[in-house]
C-alpha positions as CSV (number, residue, x, y, z in Angstrom):
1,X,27.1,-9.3,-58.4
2,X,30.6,-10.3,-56.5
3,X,32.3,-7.2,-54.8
4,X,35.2,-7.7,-57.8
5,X,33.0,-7.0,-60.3
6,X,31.2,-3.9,-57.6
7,X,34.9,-2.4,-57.5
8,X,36.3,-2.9,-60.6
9,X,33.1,-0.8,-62.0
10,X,33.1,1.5,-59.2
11,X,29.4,1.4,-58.6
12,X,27.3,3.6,-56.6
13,X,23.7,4.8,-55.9
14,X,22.4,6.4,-59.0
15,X,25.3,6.3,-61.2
16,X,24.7,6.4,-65.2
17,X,25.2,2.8,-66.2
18,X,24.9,0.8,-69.6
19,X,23.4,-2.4,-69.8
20,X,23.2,-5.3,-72.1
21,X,21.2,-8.6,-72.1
22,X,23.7,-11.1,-72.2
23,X,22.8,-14.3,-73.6
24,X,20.0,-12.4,-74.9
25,X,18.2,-12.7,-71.3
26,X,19.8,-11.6,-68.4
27,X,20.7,-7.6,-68.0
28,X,24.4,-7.3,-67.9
29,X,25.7,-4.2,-66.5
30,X,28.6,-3.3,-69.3
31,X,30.0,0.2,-68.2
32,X,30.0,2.9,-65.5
33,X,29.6,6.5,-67.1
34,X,29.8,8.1,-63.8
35,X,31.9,6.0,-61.7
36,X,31.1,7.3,-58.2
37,X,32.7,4.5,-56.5
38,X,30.2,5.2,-53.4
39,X,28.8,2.0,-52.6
40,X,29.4,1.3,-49.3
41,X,29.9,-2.6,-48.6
42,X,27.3,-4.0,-45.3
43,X,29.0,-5.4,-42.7
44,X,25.5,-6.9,-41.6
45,X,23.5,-9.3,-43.6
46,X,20.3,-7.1,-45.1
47,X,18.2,-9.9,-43.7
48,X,18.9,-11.4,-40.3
49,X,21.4,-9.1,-39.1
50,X,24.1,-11.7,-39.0
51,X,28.0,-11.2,-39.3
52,X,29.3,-11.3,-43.2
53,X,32.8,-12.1,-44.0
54,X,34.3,-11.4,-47.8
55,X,35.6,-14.7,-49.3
56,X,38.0,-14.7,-52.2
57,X,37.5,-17.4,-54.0
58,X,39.2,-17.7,-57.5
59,X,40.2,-14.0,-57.6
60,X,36.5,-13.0,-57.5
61,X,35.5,-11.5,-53.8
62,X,31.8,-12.4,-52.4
63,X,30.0,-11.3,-49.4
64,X,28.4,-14.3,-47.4
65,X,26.4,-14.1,-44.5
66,X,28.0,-16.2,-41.5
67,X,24.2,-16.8,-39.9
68,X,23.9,-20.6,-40.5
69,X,20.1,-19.9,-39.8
70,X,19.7,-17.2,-42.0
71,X,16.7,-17.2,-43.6
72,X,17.3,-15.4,-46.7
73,X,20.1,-18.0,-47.1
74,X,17.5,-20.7,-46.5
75,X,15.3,-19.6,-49.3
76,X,17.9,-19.5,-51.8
77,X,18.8,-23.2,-50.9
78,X,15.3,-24.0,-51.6
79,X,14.7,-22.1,-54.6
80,X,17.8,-23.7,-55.8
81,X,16.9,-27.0,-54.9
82,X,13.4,-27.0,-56.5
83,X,14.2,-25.5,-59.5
84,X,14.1,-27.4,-63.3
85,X,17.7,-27.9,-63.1
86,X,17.7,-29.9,-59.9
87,X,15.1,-31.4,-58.4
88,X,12.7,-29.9,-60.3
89,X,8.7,-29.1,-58.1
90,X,6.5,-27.6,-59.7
91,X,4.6,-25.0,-57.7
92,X,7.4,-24.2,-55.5
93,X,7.6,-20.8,-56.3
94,X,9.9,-18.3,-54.2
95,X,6.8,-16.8,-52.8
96,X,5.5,-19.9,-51.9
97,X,8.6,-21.1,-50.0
98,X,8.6,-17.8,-48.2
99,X,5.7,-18.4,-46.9
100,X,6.4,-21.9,-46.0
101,X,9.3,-20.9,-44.5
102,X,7.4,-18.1,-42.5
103,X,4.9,-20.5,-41.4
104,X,8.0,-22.2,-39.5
105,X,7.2,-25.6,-42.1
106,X,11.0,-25.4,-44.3
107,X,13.7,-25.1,-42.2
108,X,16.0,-27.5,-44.3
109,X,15.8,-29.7,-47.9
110,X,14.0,-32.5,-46.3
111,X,11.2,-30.7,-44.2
112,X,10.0,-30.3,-48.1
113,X,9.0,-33.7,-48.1
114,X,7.0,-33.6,-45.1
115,X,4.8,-31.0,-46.4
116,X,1.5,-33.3,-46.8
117,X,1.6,-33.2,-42.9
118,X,0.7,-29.4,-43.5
119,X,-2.1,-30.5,-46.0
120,X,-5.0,-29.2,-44.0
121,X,-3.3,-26.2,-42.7
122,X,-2.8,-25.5,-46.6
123,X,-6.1,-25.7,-47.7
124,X,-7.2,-22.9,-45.4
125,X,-4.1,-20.7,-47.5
126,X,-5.0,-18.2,-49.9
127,X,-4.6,-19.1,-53.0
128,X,-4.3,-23.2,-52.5
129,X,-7.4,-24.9,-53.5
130,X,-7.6,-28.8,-53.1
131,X,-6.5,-29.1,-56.8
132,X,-3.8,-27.0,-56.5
133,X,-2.7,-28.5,-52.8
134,X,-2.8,-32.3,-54.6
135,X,-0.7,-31.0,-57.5
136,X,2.2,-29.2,-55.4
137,X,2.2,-32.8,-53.0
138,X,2.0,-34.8,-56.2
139,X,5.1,-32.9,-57.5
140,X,7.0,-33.2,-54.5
141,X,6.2,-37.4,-54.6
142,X,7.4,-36.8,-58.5
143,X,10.8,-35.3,-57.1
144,X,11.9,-38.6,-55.1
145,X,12.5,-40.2,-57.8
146,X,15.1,-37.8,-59.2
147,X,18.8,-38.7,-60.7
148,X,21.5,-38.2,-58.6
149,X,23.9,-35.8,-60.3
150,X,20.4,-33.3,-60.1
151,X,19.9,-34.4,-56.3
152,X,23.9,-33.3,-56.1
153,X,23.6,-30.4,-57.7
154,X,20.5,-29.0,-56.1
155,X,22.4,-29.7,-52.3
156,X,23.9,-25.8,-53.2
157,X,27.6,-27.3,-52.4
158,X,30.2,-24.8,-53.0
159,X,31.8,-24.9,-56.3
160,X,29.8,-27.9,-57.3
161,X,27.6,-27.1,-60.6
162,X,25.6,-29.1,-63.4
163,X,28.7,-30.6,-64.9
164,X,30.8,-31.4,-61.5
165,X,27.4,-32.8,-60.1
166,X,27.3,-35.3,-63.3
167,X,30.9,-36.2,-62.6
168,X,30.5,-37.0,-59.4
169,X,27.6,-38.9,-59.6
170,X,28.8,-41.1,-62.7
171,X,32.0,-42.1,-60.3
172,X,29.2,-43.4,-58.0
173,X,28.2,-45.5,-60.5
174,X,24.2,-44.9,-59.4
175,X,21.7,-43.9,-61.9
176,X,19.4,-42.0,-59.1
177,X,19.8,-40.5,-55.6
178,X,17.7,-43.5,-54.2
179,X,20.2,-45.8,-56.0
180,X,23.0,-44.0,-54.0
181,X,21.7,-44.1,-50.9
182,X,20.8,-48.0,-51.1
183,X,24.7,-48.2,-52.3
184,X,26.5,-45.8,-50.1
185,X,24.4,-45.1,-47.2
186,X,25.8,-46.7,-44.4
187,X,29.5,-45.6,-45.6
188,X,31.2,-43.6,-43.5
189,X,32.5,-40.5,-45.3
190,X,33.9,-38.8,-42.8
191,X,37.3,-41.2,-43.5
């Protein structure tokens, strides 16, 4: 949760809470019964150890690790980016893009496509058989050819969701990311 929603709760460690789903799936905490206001805000990221800042955007404050190699930050890029919504892999779980990333293979959106250079080197992983190796590879060949508002949205760009991600890329006038790139590749959009 944002630190707005922290504070205006006044959370802490083992206070009495009450929790709904909302939208019948996701646990929602509703109210505070004890209100011990003693969670303590890090002024370290959990993960790499990196500087955080607090950013108000919108009148709702979030922490965010400064640490542009962060690789907690990294991984929830990449889970983003390979999820149903965007570009949609199958068999890229979190797990398995931990351990991708651990290997030192994912440092970025694009290393994702190089991943059949690792092919070998994953057949000797627990848990990836040849048929399951050829699947995840064949998934990832299945993502290239992916529309471009779900190639927009699954970058992770600040403030840009589902239905900004379709606005943009109907502005473009492309149908697909490929289509984009063929369009508007060499432009210079730093003007």
């Amino acid at each position: 949760h944002n630190i707005s929603y922290i504070e205006d709760l006044q959370l802490g460690i083992g206070d009495t809470i009450q929790v709904y789903r909302a939208n019948m799936v996701i646990p929602k905490v509703h109210n505070n019964l004890t209100m011990s206001n003693t969670w303590n805000l890090p002024d370290k990221c959990p993960c790499c150890g990196g500087n955080v800042e607090i950013h108000n955007e919108n009148g709702s404050k979030t922490l965010h690790c400064m640490n542009s190699d962060c690789k907690a930050k990294l991984l929830g890029k990449l889970v983003h980016f390979v999820s149903k919504n965007a570009i949609n892999i199958d068999g890229l779980s979190e797990q398995t893009l931990q351990k991708f990333i651990d290997l030192g293979w994912l440092n970025s959106f694009r290393d994702i496509y190089y991943l059949s250079e690792h092919k070998e080197e994953l057949l000797k992983l627990d848990g990836f058989g040849k048929k399951s190796v050829d699947k995840l590879l064949e998934s990832i060949e299945k993502s290239r050819n992916t529309t471009l508002d779900r190639f927009i949205y699954g970058l992770c760009i600040p403030l840009i969701g589902r239905t900004a991600s379709k606005t943009i890329a109907k502005e473009f006038g492309v149908g697909n990311a490929e289509g984009f790139y063929d369009a508007w590749g060499d432009y210079d959009f730093t003007k």
